[in-house]
N, C-alpha and C positions, 0 to 999 in steps of 0.2 A: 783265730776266731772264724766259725764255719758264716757262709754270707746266706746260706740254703738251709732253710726247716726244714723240716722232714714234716709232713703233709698229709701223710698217710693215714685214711680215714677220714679227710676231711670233705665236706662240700662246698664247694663255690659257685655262684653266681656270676655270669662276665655278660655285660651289657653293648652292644655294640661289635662283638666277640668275631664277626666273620672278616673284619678288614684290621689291621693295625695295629694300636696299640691292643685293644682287646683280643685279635689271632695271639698273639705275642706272651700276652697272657695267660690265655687258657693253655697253651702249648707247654709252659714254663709250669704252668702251676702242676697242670699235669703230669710231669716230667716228675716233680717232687711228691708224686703221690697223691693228689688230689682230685675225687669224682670233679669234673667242671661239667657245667650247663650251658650250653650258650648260647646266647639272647641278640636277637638282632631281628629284622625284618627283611632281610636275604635269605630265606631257606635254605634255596640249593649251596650257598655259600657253605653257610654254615652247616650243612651235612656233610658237605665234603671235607672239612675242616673236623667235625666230629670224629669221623670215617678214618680220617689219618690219624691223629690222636687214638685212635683206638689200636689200628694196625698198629700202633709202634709201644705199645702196651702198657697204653694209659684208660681211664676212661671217661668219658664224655659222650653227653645228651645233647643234643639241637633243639630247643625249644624256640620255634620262629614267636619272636613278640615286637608287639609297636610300643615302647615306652611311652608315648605320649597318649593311651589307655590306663585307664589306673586300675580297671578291672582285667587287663589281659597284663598288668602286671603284679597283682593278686592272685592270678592263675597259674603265672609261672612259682610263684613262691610256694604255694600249694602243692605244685604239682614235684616240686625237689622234695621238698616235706615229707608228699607219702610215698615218695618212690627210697628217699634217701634217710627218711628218718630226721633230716635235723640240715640245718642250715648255718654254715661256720661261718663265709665268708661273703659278703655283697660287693663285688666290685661295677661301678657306677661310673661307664666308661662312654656310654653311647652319648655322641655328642657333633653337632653341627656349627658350620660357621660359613657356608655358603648360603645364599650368595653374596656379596661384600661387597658393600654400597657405601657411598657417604649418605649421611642423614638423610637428606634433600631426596636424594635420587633412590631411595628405599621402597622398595613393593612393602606396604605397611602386612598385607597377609604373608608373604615371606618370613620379614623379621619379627610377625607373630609364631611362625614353624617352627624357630629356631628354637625361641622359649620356652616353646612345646619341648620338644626335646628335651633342650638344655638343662630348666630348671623344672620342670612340671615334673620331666621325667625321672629326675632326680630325688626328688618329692615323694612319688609313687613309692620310688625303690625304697626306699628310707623306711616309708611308712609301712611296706608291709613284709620289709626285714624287720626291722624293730617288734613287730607285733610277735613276730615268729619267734626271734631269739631271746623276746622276754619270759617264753615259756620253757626255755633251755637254762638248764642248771650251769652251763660254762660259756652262756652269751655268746659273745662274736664277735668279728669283727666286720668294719663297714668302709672302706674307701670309694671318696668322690674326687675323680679325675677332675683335677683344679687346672688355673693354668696363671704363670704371670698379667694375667689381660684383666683378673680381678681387681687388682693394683694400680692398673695402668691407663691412660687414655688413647687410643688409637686409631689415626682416622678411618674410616669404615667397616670400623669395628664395632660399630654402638650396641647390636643385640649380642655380640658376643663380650666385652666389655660387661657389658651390664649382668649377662645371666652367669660370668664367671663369677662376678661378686656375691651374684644371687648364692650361687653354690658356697662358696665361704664362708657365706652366713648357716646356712644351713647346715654347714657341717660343724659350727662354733655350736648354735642353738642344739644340736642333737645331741651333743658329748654334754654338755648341761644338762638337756633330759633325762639322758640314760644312762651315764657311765656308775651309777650307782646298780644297773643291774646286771655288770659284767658285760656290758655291750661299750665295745672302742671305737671311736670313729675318727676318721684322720678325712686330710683332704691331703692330695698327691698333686703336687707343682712340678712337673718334667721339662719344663721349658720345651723351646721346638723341636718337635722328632720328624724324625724320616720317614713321613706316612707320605698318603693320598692330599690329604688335609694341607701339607706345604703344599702340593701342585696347585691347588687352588688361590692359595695366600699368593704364589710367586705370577700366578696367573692373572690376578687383578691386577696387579703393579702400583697398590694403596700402600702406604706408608712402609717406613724400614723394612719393617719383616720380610715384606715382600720382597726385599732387595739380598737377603741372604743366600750365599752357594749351600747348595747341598751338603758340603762339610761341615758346613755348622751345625746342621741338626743331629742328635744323637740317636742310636737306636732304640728302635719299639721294644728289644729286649732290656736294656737298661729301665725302663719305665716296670718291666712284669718283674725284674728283679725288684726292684724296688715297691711292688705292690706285697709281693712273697717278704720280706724284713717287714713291714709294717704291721704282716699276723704274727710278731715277735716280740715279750716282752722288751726288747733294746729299744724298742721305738715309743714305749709309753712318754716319752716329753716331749712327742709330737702330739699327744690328744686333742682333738679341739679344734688342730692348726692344720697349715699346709706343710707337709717336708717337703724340700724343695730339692730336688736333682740340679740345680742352675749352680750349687753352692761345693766349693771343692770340699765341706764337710759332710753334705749329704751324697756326694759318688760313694768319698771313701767310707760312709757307711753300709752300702748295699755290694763294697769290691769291686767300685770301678774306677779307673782313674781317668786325668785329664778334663 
């Protein structure tokens, strides 16, 4: 069983796309043949990241965007649209969880940015993928970077806690909207990866997670693998839901062990 589609032709969207999971992404998707676009609000990042992807002869677009705009994420869609024709894949990755506070001690305008991001952001992408792929005869597909913290309770984690749930719903309610119009929507559970994003968690020194060695977390490339299986008929009995990388039946679905 091959673990890699072949991608060729396709367009993707990578949100968050210039650090991490989402570099990880767009490099891998790329790698399998897919135009990617990448979205963040680090430019120079994300050109240089472009730039490289391209020398190594894939192709990719840098389109600098604030997720937490819903009209410069209407622009980005737009702008893959008439440049690419059509819009395959939405990956819905850009996502915050600094700074990490217990309740009490929360900048209440902070742990409003977060939501910005998190769930507003997610919302945007949602909304004006779906508009776009309802006018595609072979729809699309849509994943929203989810995370165990939907599930769970954890101290100083309340805005992210809360707007992972938020995301789960969102991605339950949207495969009920649209899966009738060839549009897929998954949410992706990777449990802790090896980004920037642990520096931070280990850096608070708030509950367990914080307490994790760096060998626990898996790599940002097992996460792009596993975003690349989810544009694959194998993955339709995740519709709706989270696939969860934490699980030893979700590695050996994407060919990774351990």
């Amino acid at each position: 069983m091959t673990h890699s589609p072949d991608l060729s032709g396709q367009t993707a969207i990578i949100t968050g796309a210039s650090r991490g999971i989402g570099e990880a992404t767009a490099r891998h998707l790329a790698s399998l043949g897919a135009h990617v676009f990448l979205a963040a609000r680090s430019s120079v990042a994300l050109q240089n990241l472009a730039d490289e992807i391209t020398q190594a002869g894939g192709r990719a677009d840098a389109i600098p965007t604030d997720v937490t705009d819903a009209q410069a994420v209407q622009k980005l869609v737009s702008h893959v649209i008439d440049k690419a024709g059509r819009l395959d894949l939405m990956v819905n990755n850009a996502g915050r969880i600094d700074p990490i506070a217990r309740i009490a001690d929360s900048d209440p305008s902070a742990w409003s940015d977060v939501i910005d991001v998190n769930v507003k952001g997610v919302f945007y992408a949602l909304h004006a993928a779906i508009i776009a792929m309802s006018k595609q005869d072979s729809g699309g597909t849509i994943v929203n970077i989810s995370s165990g913290a939907a599930n769970s309770f954890l101290e100083g984690w309340s805005h992210y806690c809360a707007s992972k749930a938020a995301v789960q719903r969102l991605t339950g309610v949207a495969h009920k909207e649209v899966h009738g119009l060839g549009i897929r929507v998954f949410g992706l559970s990777p449990g802790t990866v090896a980004t920037e994003m642990q520096e931070h968690i280990r850096a608070s020194g708030i509950n367990p997670v914080s307490q994790l060695t760096w060998d626990r977390h898996i790599s940002p490339e097992w996460v792009a693998k596993a975003v690349a299986y989810l544009t694959t008929a194998r993955a339709d009995r995740w519709l709706g839901s989270d696939f969860s990388l934490k699980t030893e039946e979700g590695r050996a679905e994407i060919g990774m062990a351990g």
